[in-house]
C-alpha positions, -999 to 999 in steps of 0.1 A, spaced: 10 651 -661 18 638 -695 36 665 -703 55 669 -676 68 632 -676 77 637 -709 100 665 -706 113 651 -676 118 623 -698 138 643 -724 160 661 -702 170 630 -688 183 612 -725 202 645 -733 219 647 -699 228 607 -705 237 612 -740 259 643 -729 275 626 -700 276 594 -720 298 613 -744 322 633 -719 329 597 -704 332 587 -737 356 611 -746 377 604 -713 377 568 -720 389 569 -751 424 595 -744 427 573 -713 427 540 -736 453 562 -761 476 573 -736 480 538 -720 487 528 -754 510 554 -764 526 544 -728 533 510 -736 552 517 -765 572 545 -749 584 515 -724 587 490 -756 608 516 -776 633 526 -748 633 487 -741 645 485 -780 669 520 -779 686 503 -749 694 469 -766 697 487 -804 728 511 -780 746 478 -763 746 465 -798 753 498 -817 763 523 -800 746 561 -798 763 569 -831 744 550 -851 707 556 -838 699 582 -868 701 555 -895 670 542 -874 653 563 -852 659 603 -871 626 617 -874 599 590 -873 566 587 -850 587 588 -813 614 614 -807 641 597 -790 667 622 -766 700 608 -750 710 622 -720 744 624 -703 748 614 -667 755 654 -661 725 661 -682 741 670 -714 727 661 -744 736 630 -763 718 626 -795 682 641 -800 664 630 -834 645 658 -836 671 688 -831 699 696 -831 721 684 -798 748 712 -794 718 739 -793 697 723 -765 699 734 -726 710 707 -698 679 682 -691 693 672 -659 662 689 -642 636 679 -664 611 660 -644 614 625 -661 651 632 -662 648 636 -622 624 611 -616 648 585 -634 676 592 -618 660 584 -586 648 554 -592 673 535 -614 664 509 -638 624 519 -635 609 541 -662 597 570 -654 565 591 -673 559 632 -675 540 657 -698 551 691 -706 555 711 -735 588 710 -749 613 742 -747 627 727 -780 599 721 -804 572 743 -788 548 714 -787 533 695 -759 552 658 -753 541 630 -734 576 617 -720 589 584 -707 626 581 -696 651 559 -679 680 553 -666 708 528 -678 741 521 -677 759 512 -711 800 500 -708 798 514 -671 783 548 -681 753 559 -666 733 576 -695 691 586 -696 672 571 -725 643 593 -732 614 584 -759 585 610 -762 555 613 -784 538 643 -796 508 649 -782 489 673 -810 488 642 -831 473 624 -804 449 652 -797 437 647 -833 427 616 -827 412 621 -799 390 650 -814 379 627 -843 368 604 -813 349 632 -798 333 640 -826 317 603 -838 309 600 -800 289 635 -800 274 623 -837 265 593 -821 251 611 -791 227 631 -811 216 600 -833 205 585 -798 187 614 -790 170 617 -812 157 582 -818 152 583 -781 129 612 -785 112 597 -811 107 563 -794 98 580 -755 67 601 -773 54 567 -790 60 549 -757 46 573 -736 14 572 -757 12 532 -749 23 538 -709 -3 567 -701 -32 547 -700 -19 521 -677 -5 549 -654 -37 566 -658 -55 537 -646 -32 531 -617 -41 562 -610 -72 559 -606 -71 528 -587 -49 550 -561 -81 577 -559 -101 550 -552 -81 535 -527 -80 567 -509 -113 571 -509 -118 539 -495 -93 547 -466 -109 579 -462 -77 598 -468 -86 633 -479 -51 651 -476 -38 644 -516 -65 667 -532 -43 685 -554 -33 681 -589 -31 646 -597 14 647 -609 38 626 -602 46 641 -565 9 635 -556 18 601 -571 46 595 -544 29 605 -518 -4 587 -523 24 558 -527 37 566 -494 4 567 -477 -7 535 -489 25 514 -485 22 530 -445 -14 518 -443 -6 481 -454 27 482 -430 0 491 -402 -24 458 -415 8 438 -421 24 448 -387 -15 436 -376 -19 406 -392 10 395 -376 7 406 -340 -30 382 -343 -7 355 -360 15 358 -330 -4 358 -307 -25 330 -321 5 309 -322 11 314 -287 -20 302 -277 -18 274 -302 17 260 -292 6 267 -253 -19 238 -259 -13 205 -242 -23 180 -271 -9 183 -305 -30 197 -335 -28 193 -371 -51 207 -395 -47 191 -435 -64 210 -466 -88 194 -486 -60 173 -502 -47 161 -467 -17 183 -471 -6 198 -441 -14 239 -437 -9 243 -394 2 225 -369 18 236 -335 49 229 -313 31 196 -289 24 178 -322 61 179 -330 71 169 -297 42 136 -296 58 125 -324 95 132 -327 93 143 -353 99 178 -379 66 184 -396 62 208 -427 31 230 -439 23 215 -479 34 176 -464 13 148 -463 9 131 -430 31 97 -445 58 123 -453 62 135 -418 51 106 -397 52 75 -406 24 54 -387 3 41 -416 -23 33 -387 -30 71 -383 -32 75 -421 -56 49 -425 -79 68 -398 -73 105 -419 -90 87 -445 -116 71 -428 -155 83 -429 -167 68 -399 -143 67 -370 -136 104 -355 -122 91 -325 -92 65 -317 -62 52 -294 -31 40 -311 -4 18 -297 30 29 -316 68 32 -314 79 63 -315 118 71 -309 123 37 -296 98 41 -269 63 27 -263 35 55 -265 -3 54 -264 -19 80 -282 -58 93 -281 -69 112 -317 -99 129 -324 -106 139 -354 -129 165 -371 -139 181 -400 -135 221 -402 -146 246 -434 -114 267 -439 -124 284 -468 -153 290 -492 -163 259 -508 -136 240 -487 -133 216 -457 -107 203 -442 -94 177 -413 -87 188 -378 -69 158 -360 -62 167 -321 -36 144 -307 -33 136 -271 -5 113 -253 -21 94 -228 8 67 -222 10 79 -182 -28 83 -180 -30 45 -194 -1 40 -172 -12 56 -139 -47 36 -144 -30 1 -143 -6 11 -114 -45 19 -96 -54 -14 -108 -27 -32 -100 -23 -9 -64 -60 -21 -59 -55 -55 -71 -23 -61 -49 -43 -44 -19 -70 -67 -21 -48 -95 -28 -25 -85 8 -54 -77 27 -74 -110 19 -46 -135 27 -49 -126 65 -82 -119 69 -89 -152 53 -66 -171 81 -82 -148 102 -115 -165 94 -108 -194 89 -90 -197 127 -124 -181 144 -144 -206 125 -128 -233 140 -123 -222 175 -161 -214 171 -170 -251 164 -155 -262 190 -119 -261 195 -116 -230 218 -123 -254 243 -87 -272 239 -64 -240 254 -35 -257 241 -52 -254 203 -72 -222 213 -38 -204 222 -20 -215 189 -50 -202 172 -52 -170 186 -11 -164 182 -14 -171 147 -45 -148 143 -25 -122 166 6 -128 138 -22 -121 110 -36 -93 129 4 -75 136 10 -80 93 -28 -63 89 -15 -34 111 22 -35 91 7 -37 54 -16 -4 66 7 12 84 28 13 55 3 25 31 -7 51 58 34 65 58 37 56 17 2 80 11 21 104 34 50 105 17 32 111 -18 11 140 -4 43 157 13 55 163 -27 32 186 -23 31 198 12 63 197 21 78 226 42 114 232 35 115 261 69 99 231 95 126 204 89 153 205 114 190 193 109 190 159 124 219 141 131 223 110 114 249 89 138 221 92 165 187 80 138 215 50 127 220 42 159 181 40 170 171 17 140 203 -3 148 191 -7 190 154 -15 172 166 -43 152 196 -59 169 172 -85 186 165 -97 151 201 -94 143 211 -113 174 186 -139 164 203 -148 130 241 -141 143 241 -112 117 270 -89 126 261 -49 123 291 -31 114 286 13 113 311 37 97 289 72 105 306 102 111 293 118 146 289 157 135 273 151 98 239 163 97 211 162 71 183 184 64 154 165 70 120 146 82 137 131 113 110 104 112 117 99 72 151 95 80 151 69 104 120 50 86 148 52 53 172 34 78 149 10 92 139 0 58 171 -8 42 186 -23 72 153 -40 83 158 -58 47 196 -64 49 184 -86 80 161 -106 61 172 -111 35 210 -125 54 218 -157 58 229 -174 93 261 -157 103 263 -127 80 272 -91 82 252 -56 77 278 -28 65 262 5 71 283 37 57 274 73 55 300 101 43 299 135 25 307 135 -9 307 175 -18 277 190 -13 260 151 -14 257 127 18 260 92 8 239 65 21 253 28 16 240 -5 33 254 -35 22 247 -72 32 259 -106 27 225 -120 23 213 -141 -7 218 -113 -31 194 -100 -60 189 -115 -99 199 -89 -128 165 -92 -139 145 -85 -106 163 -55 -100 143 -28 -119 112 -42 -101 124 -42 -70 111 -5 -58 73 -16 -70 48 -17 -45 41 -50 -30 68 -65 -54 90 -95 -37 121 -111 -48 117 -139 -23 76 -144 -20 83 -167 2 102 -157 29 87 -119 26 54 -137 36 72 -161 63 89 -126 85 60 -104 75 73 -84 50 46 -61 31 66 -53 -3 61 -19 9 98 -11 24 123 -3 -10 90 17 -21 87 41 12 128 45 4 125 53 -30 96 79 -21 118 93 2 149 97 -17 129 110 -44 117 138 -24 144 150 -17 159 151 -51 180 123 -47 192 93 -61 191 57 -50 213 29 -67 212 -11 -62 243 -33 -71 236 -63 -62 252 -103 -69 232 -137 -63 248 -153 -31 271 -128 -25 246 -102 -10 235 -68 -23 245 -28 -18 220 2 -13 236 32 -25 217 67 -20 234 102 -30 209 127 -17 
């Protein structure tokens, strides 16, 4: 194998050297005759002035026999003045091809070689055409090419000298180099048998060259494309099921440097994170570096800003061996800011259910208790007893009621069944709710004033609908004073119906708005309480509205009354 890569080796420095030498060769004439070019055009630049100034007669004290042979041509291609022979005894140049070329393209010089019927020797020719005292005439410069030939041989020949010098050092250096190169190619070699072996490849048996070489490189590089291709399917794939994971996870290194993380831990914090960071370069909650570092908590909630908002965050943390020797930090990050959330709505829900439901029953009690000791025996204060406890009784039944429909509402997010709802028509649910409340209209002089168109229709619950209605206009009454007016509108708007009830009632503050949709949440405590309101109404509508996809808008102004707007 030696051997051969030695005389491969050889045959590859004399082909360079030889090549190197042809190009070398070329280079050089080329460089020559571009030269030799640009004086052609500097002389005939020269001729043309030395003629304006001089005349043609007068070109031998200057130009007669030196280094450039300079011809002047007629315009009929006669000969001029030649300073190499002798003008009367040379033929018309008229068709000579730099003579042609020239007078084709006047004022441009023009370039040919061609042996020269003259002299008998090969001329590298430039000519031009000019015009001296209003006579068109060719200036032509040549230069012989044997002298430039000479040249160009002595180039050939240092180049070739040089060549063999090359060579031959070459030689001498690739047979001390290869001495110093076997070994580690014979080792590689034999870490390539081995590997084969190892893979169980048996097909390279024969002679150990530079072809078994290649192909053993072949095999190889295929085998760790197969791994590689391997490697990252299972990286892939474990990604996948990494970033598929609800909480976040980030695993640091033994120097608390980030090495894997997926996409949720990103998104809990808002942040980019890096593999080689620290967990203050990425996320900056010194709270959560203080626990990385701490030996004794593994598990802890954490109330931060992140992104401007308000999140409450559950991390575990433990410790997992990685590599040999080495054990690093696991933390598993969970946002629990709607589980906290959802936990103090049930309190609160539970709290505010307790709270509504022991307010009656307490009257309730209170009124038995008395007409038990004794005062069931006066009808006149046994009756006003038992219409109050009947009042109690009818808000018990409300507040359920309304829990009853609200639970129902929640569950049909679920249940709902787009193929059972009906197209109702909403000028005849407006109308019901209206005939239901106008006795508690009537009552206050409150004014109900409809705009519904007859055909529009609406996909939908019919008794949703008309509890919606109820709802809002129900509240429009209450919440009226003496003498005011209910404005109830519904249009299309595209592929949208429009809901708006408006009042001129005692209107809603900036600040209560956003609350106003909560369960068991009142404005006015007061008078809610006094009519037999159960806080329950705006929460129904918003349930409803939200079912649906829709959207539900308050604008509202203290004393001037307040506008429901829904776009569902």
């Amino acid at each position: 194998m030696r051997t051969k890569i030695l005389a491969y080796t050889i045959l590859v420095i004399v082909i360079i050297s030889f090549l190197q030498g042809v190009f070398s060769y070329e280079v050089y004439k080329n460089i020559y005759l571009e030269e030799n070019k640009r004086q052609l055009e500097f002389m005939i630049e020269e001729i043309e002035r030395y003629i304006n100034n001089f005349g043609i007669q007068l070109l031998d004290k200057v130009y007669k026999k030196g280094f450039f042979r300079v011809t002047i041509v007629n315009n009929d291609g006669t000969v001029l003045y030649d300073s190499e022979a002798d003008k009367d005894k040379m033929e018309n140049h008229l068709k000579r091809p730099e003579i042609v070329q020239a007078n084709e393209k006047l004022g441009e010089i023009c370039f040919s070689i061609q042996k020269s019927k003259t002299l008998k020797s090969f001329f590298f020719y430039a000519a031009k055409k000019v015009e001296i005292n209003n006579n068109p005439i060719f200036i032509r410069v040549s230069v012989l090419l044997d002298k430039t030939d000479v040249i160009l041989k002595r180039a050939l020949i240092q180049t070739l000298k040089f060549a063999f010098i090359c060579i031959v050092l070459g030689l001498i250096l690739i047979i001390g180099v290869s001495s110093l190169l076997y070994q580690p190619l014979k080792d590689l070699i034999s870490l390539i048998t081995q590997a084969l072996k190892k893979f169980a490849i048996t097909e390279f048996e024969e002679e150990e060259d530079l072809k078994w070489l290649s192909l053993s490189f072949t095999r190889l590089y295929q085998l760790l494309e197969e791994k590689i291709n391997e490697v990252n399917s299972l990286n892939c794939r474990f990604s996948s099921l990494l970033n598929s994971i609800e909480v976040g996870i980030i695993f640091f290194d033994n120097k608390k440097r980030i090495i894997m993380f997926n996409q949720q831990a990103e998104k809990i914090f808002a942040t980019k994170l890096k593999i080689g960071d620290s967990l203050l370069e990425c996320i900056r909650i010194y709270e959560l570096f203080e626990f990385l570092y701490d030996e004794i908590i593994f598990e802890k909630e954490f109330d931060v800003v992140i992104d401007g908002q308000n999140k409450i965050l559950k991390v575990t943390k433990k410790r997992i061996k990685y590599e040999e020797n080495k054990e690093g930090i696991l933390l598993i990050v969970s946002d629990i800011t709607i589980i906290k959330k959802l936990e103090k709505m049930r309190s609160d829900f539970v709290a505010n259910v307790s709270h509504e439901l022991k307010t009656p029953l307490t009257s309730i009690k209170g009124f038995v208790e008395t007409l038990r000791d004794g005062a069931i025996e006066d009808k006149d204060v046994a009756m006003k007893f038992l219409n109050i406890i009947e009042v109690e009784v009818e808000r018990l039944v409300r507040l359920i009621n309304d829990l009853l429909y609200l639970s129902e509402i929640e569950n049909a997010k679920i249940e709902i069944n787009e193929e059972e709802e009906e197209e109702v028509n909403i000028k005849d649910v407006v109308d019901e709710c209206v005939q239901l409340l106008k006795l508690k209209a009537e009552s206050k002089d409150i004014k109900i004033h409809l705009d519904v168109d007859s055909e529009l229709k609406i996909k939908m619950y019919r008794d949703w609908l008309k509890q919606l209605f109820i709802n809002l206009i129900d509240n429009a009454i209450i919440y009226n004073k003496e003498g005011g007016e209910v404005f109830i509108i519904v249009e299309k708007s595209a592929d949208k119906i429009l809901i708006k009830v408006k009042d001129t009632g005692i209107g809603i503050p900036q600040n209560e708005i956003d609350r106003i949709f909560e369960r068991f949440y009142r404005v006015d405590k007061g008078r809610s309480r006094k009519v037999g309101g159960t806080g329950l109404g705006l929460s129904i509508v918003k349930h409803i509205v939200e079912l649906y996809n829709g959207k539900i808008y308050v604008n509202s102004e203290v004393g001037k009354g307040s506008e429901f707007t829904i776009v569902i």
